[in-house]
N, C-alpha and C positions, 0 to 999 in steps of 0.2 A: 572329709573322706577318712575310712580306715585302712588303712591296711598290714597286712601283717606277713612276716618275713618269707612265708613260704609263695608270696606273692595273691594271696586271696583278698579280696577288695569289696568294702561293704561301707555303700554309701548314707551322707545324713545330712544333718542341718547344724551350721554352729551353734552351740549351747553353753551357756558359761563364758568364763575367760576367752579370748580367741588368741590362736598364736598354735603352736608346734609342740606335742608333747609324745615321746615314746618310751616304752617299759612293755615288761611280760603283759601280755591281754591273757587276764582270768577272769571266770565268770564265779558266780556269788547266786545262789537258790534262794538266798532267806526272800520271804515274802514286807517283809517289813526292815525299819532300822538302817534305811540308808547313812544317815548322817553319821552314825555310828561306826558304818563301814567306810566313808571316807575318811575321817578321822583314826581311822586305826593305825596308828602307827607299824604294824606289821603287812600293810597292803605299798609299803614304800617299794619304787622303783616298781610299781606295778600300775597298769592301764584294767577300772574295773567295770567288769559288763554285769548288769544286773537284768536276768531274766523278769522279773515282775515286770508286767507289760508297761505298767504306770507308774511313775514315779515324781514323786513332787508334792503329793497332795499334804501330806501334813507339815512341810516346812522346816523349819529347821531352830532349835533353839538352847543357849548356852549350857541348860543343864543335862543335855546330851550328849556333849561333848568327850571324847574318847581320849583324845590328846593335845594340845595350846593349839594346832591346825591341821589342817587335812593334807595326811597323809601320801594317798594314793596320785599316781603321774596325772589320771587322766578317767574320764568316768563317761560310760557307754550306754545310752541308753533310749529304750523302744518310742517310747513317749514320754515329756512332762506333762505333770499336770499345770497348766494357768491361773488356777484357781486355787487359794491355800486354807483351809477349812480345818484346823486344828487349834484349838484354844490355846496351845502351850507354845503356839507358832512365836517367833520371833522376826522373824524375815523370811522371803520366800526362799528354795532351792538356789533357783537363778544368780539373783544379788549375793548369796552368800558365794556360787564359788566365783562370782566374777572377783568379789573382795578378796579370797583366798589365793585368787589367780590361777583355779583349777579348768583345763582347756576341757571340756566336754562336749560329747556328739549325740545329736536327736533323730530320732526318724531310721537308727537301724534299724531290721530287720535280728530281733536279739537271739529269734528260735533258730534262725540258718547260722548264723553266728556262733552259740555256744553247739550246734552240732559239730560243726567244724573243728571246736577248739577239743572237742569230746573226741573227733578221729585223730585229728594229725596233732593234736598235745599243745599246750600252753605251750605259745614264743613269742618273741621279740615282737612289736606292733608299734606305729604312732599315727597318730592324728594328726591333720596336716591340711589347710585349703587347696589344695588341689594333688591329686593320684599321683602325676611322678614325683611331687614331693615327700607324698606319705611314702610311697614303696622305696626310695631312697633312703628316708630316716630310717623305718622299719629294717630293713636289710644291714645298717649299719650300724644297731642299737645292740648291748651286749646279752649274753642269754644271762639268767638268773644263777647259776652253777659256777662257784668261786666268789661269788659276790660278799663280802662281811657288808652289810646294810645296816648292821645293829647299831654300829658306834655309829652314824649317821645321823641315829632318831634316839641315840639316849640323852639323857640328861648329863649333864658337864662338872656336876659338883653333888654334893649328897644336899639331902634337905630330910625333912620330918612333913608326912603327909596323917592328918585327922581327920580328913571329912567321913562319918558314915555314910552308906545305901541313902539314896534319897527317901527323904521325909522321916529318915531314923535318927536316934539320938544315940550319939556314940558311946559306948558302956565305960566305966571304967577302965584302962588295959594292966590287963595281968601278962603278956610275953610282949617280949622286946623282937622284934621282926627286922634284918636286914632283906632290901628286897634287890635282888638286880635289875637295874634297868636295859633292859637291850630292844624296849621301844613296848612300856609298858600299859595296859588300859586302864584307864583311871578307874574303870569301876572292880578292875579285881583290889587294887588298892582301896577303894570304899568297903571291898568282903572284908577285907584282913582286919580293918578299922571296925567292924560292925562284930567284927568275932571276936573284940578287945587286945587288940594286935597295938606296942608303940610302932610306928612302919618307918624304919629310916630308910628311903632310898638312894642308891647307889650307883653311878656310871658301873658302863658295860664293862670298863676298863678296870675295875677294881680290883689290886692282886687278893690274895686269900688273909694275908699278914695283916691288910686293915680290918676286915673285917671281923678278924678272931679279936682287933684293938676292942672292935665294939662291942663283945661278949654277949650277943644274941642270944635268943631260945631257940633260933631257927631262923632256916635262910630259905630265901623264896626267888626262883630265877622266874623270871617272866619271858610274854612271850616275842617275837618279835620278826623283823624280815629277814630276808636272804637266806643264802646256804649255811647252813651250822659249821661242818665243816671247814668255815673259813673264818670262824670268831676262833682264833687259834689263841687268842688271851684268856677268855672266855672258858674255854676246857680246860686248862691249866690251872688254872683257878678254882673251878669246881672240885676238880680231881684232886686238889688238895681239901678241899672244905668235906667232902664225903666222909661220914664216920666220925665226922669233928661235931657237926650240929646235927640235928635233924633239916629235912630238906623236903621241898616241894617245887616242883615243876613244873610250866605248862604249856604247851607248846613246842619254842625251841626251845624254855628251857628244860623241856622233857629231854627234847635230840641231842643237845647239850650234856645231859647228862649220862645219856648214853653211850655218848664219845667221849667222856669223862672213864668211862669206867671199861673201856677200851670196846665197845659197840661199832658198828656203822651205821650209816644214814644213806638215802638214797631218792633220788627226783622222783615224784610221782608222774605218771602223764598229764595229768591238768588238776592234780588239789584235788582236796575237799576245801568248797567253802560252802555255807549254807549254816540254816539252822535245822534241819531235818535230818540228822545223819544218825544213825542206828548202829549203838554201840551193845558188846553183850557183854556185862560186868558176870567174869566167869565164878566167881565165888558164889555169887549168889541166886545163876542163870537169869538174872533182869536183863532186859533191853531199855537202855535208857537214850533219851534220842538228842541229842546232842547239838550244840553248834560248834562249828569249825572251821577257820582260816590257815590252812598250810598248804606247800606245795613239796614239802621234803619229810621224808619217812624213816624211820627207824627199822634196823633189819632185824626183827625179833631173834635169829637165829643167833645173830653175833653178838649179843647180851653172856653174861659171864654169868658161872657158874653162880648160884644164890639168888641170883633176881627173876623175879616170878612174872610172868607176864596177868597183867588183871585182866584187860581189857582187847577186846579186839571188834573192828568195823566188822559190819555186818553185809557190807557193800561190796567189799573187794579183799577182803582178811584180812586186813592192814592191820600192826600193831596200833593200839588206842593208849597204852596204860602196860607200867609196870612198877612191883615196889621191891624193896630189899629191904627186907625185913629188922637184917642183924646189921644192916649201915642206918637203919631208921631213915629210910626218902620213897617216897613215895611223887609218880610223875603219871602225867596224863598227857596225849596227844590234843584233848578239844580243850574248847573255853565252860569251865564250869559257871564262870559269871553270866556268860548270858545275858550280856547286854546290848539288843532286845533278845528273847529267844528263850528256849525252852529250860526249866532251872530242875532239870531232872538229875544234874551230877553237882549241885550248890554243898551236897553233901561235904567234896575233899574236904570244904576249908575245917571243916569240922574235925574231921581225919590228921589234918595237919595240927591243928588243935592239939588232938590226941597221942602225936607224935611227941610233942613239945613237953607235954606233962610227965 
């Protein structure tokens, strides 16, 4: 059973791990790419519904992998597939999250479900073998606003990442790259390496003083879970680094930078996640269509005097994108990597490039 805080109740079948798990229920559009969505380390502290009716068929395997394990509390979904018909397969769905120990539910009902979470907003939810358990955890599970979830899912010590894009041979690197990690996806670390980046990664926790030790070309915050707002080391940090290197953002480390440079941020009612999202890069009147994972917003208004806003949703005006010109940072609300999903914004890293030189 699911249920979720405002007391709505949406029954299934156990699937995966079996046991008790609660977190915010968000739902997810993209038509493809689940492994990659469960493995994303910015879906922590989070229960994920995925509208694609079918889920399972192509399996699941090592070189898809988004972060060392799966992320997300708990995974929601309309039907598996039984059958795993994918060459690149390595194990089915199932087996992997029993291994992972991810509690998953079958047989909801996903289209009554994400209408739901579409009126009354992403909240607290869990999964649970039987109704007054779920509505018990659910009601007693924390909302997502306050939460620092980044030092959670980051990395505990720096290390040096080289792998490029699959199936590409990594160039020579001509810039030195500190990257923060506050729960970062390995395939934007595969851009930065394929655009000749050395990438030294970074805990979330890192003051600004080490980082200037490492005398980078450029500093790259990634993206990650919870409220920004509440990575309060995290803004402090930044807010010194601004002005000092060139900068790139994505995600929270866009919100991050935002509240860096005295901005605010604020809950959306249920996210954007998906890979369909319809962004209009204003300089140039393009719509480029986006993927994207967040549930917290940037308030364009409270941006400071110099920073431009680039980009804005198409969906609901949400800010998407802004740069500042004469601090040289440039930041984005989506995932320009695109792993799976549409590579219509692969450009930044290019732009970040261009920043460094």
């Amino acid at each position: 059973m699911l249920a979720l805080a405002d007391g709505a109740l949406f029954p299934g079948a156990a699937y995966g791990a079996r046991g008790v798990r609660s977190g915010e229920v968000c739902f997810n559009t993209s038509l493809s790419g689940y492994q990659e969505i469960l493995t994303d380390p910015s879906y922590a502290g989070q229960i994920v519904v995925l509208t694609t009716p079918e889920i399972g068929n192509v399996g699941v395997n090592s070189d898809d992998m988004e972060s060392r394990a799966v992320a997300a509390q708990g995974l929601v979904v309309r039907a598996h597939s039984p059958v795993v018909s994918n060459y690149r397969a390595e194990e089915d769905l199932e087996a992997f999250l029993v291994r992972q120990g991810v509690v998953a539910i079958s047989g909801v009902d996903t289209r009554a479900l994400t209408r739901h979470l579409r009126t009354h907003g992403a909240q607290p939810g869990a999964i649970a073998p039987t109704t007054d358990e779920a509505l018990s955890v659910a009601r007693a599970a924390p909302d997502m606003s306050g939460q620092d979830l980044a030092s959670g899912v980051s990395c505990t010590a720096p290390y040096t990442y080289n792998a490029p894009l699959y199936g590409q041979t990594a160039p020579a690197p001509t810039r030195r790259v500190v990257a923060y990690d506050f729960g970062v996806k390995t395939n934007i670390l595969r851009h930065l390496v394929s655009a000749g980046c050395e990438v030294t990664v970074v805990p979330a926790s890192t003051p600004a003083g080490l980082v200037r030790e490492l005398r980078p070309d450029g500093v790259f915050l990634s993206n990650g879970p919870g409220d920004p707002a509440a990575v309060a080391s995290a803004i402090r940090a930044v807010s010194e680094l601004i002005g000092r290197f060139p900068l790139f953002g994505i995600c929270l480390g866009h919100q991050l930078t935002a509240l860096a440079l005295g901005g605010r941020t604020y809950k959306l009612p249920f996210g954007h996640r998906g890979g369909n999202q319809p962004v209009l890069e204003h300089a140039t009147g393009r719509v480029r269509i986006t993927s994207q994972n967040h549930g917290f917003c940037v308030d364009a208004a409270s941006l400071p005097p110099g920073a431009v806003v680039t980009h804005t949703n198409l969906n609901d005006g949400t800010l998407e994108g802004f740069a500042f010109p004469d601090r040289r940072l440039l930041c984005v609300q989506y995932h320009p990597e695109a792993s799976p999903g549409p590579h219509d914004a692969a450009c930044h890293f290019d732009e970040f490039l261009a920043l460094m030189r």
